[in-house]
C-alpha positions as CSV (number, residue, x, y, z in Angstrom):
1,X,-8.2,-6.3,88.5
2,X,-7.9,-9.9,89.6
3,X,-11.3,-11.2,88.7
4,X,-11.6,-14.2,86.3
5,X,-14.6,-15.6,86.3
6,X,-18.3,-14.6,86.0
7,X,-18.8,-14.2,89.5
8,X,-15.8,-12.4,90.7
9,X,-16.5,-9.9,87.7
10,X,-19.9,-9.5,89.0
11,X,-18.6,-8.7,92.1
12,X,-16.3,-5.7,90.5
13,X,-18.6,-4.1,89.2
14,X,-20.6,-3.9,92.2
15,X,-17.5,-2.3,94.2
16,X,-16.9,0.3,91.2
17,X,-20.5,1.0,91.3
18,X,-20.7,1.6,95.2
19,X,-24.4,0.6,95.0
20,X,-26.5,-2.0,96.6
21,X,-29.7,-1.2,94.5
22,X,-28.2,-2.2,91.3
23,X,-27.2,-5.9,92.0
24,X,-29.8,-7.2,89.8
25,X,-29.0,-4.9,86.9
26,X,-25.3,-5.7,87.0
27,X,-25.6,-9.3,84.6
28,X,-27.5,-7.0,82.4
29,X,-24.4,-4.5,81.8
30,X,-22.3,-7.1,81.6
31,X,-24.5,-8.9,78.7
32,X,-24.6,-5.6,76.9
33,X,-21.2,-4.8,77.4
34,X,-20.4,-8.0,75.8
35,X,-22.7,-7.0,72.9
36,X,-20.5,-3.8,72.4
37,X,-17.0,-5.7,72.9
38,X,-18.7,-8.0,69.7
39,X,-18.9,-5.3,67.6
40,X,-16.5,-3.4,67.8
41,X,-13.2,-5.9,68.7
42,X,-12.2,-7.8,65.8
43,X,-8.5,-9.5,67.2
44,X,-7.0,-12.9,65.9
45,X,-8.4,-14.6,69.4
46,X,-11.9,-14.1,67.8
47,X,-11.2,-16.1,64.4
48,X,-12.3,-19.8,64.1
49,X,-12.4,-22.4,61.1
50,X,-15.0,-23.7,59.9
51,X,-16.2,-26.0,56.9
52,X,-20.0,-25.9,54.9
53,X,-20.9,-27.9,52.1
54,X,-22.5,-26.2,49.1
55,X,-25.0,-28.0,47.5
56,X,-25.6,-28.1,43.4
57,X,-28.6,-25.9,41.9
58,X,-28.5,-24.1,45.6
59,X,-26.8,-20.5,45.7
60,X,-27.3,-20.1,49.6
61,X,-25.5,-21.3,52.7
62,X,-26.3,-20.3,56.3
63,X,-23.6,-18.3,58.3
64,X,-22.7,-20.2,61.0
65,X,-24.4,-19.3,64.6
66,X,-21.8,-17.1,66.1
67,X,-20.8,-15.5,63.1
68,X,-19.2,-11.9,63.1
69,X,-17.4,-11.0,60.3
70,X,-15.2,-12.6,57.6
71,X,-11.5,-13.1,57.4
72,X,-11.3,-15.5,54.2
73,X,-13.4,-17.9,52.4
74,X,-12.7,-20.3,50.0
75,X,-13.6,-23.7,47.8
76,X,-11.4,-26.2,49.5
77,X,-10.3,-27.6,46.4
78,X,-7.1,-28.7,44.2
79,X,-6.5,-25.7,43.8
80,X,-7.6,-23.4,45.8
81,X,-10.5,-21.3,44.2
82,X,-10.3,-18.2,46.7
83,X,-14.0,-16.3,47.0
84,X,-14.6,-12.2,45.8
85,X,-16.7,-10.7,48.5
86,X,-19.5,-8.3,46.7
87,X,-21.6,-6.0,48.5
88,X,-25.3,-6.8,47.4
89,X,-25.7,-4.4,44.7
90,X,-22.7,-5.4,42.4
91,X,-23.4,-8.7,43.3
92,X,-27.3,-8.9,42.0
93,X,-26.1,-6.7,39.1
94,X,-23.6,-8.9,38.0
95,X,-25.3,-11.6,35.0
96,X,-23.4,-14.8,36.4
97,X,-25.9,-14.5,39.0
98,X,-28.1,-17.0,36.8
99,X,-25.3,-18.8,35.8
100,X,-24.1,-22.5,36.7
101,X,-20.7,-23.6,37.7
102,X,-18.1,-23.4,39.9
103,X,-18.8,-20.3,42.1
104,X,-16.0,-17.4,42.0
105,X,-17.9,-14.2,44.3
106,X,-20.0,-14.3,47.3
107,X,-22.4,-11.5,49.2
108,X,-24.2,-11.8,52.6
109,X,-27.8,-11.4,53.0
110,X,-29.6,-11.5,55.7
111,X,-28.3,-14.9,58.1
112,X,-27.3,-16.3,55.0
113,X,-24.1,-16.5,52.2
114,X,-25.4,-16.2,48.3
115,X,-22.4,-17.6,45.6
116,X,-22.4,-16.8,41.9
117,X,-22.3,-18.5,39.5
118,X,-25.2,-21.4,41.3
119,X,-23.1,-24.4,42.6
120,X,-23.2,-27.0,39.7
121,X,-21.9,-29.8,42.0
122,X,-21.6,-30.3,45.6
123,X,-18.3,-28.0,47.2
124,X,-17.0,-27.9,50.4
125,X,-16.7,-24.4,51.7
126,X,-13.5,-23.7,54.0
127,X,-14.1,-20.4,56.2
128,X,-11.6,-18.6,58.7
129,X,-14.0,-15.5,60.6
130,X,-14.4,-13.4,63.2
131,X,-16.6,-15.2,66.3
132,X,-18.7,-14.6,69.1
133,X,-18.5,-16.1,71.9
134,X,-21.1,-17.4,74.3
135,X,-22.9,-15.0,76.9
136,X,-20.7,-15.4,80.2
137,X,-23.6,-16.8,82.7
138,X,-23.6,-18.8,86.1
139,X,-23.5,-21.9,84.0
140,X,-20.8,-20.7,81.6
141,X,-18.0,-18.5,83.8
142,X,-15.8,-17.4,81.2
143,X,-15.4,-17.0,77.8
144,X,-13.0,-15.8,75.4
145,X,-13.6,-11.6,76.2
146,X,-13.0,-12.2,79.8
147,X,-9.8,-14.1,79.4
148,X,-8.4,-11.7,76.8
149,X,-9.7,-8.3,77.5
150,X,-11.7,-8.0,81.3
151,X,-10.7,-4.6,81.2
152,X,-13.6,-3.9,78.5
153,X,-16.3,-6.4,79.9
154,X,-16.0,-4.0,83.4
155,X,-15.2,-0.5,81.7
156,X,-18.1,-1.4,79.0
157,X,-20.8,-3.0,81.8
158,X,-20.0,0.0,83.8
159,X,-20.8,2.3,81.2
160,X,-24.1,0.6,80.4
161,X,-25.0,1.7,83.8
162,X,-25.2,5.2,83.0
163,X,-29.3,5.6,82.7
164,X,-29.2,4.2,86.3
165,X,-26.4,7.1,87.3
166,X,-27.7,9.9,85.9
167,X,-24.9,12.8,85.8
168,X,-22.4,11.1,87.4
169,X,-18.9,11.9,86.0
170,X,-17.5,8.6,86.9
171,X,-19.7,7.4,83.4
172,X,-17.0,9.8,81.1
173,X,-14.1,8.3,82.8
174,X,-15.1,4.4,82.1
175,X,-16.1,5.2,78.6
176,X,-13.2,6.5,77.8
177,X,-11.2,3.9,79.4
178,X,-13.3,1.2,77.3
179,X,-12.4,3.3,73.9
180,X,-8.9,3.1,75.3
181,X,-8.4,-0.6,76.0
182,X,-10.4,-1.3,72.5
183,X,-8.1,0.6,70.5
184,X,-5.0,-0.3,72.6
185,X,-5.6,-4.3,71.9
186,X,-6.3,-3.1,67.9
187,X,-2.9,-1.8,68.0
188,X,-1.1,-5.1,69.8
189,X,-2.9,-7.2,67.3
190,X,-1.6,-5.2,64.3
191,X,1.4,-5.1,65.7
192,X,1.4,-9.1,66.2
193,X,0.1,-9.8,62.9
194,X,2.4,-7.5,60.3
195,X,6.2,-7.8,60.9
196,X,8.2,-4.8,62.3
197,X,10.5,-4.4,59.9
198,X,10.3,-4.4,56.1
199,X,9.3,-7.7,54.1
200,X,11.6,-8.0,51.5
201,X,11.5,-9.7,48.2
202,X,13.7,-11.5,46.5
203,X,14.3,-12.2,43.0
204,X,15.3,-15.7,41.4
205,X,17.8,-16.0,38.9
206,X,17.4,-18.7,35.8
């Protein structure tokens, strides 16, 4: 698969296809093929850093645009005041909901964050999550899926085709070649994240 760009991938899924009728489809199974990659590929390449300020008496921030999934959130602060993530219905049980000062737990609600207890001061907010990336388009060639995983952008745009294929068998074989690549790159990202052999710990003596 030598294909690198937005065009050249364009072009490969018109030769798996062997179909002339479907050129103008093809940019939509790639757009929803990207769509599937974005939910359900979460790999360190995806994560980006980003900083919010919360502001006093206001319990809401907006996620940011491309926003996916969490990795770690904090109050950039001396120290450190790390964030408990609460699904929404411990979090609007909980009674420091109404409370003021220095928020400890956060929930996610709709396209925006909600902290408890309610800022009492301006804090900055320090994020590390999972991103995603722009659509690839004539104007924009590549993007982060089609430099680390092409495989899935053709195997997944192939597979959108299927309502335009009908029973054709070939459908079965890309699917489960996506499914294959997506849990394959899980494993190499484990595998590059968590050490192969044991972490030790060691104990200091006074």
């Amino acid at each position: 698969m030598a294909f690198t760009n937005y065009s050249d991938l364009k072009t490969e899924i018109a030769n798996y296809l062997g179909r002339d009728d479907l050129t103008s489809q093809i940019p939509t199974f790639i757009r929803l093929a990207e769509d599937r990659v974005s939910r359900d590929l979460r790999i360190r390449q995806m994560l980006k850093t980003s900083k919010a300020t919360m502001t006093a008496d206001d319990n809401t921030v907006a996620l940011p645009s491309d926003f996916l999934a969490m990795k770690d959130i904090h109050i950039d602060a001396n120290p450190i005041r790390v964030l408990k993530f609460q699904n929404t219905s411990n979090f609007f049980r909980n009674a420091r909901v109404t409370d003021k000062g220095v928020p400890t737990m956060y929930t996610l609600l709709g396209s925006e964050f909600q902290f408890a207890p309610v800022p009492d001061t301006a804090y900055t907010l320090k994020m590390v999550y999972y991103y995603k990336p722009d659509y690839l388009s004539d104007s924009n060639t590549s993007n982060l899926f089609l430099a680390n995983c092409p495989d899935l952008l053709l195997y997944g745009a192939l597979a959108e085709a299927e309502p335009y294929l009908m029973n054709d068998e070939r459908t079965q074989t890309w699917a489960s070649l996506y499914d294959r690549g997506v849990a394959s790159l899980r494993a190499s990202d484990d595998d590059a994240e968590y050490p192969s052999s044991p972490m030790s710990i060691t104990l200091s003596t006074r």
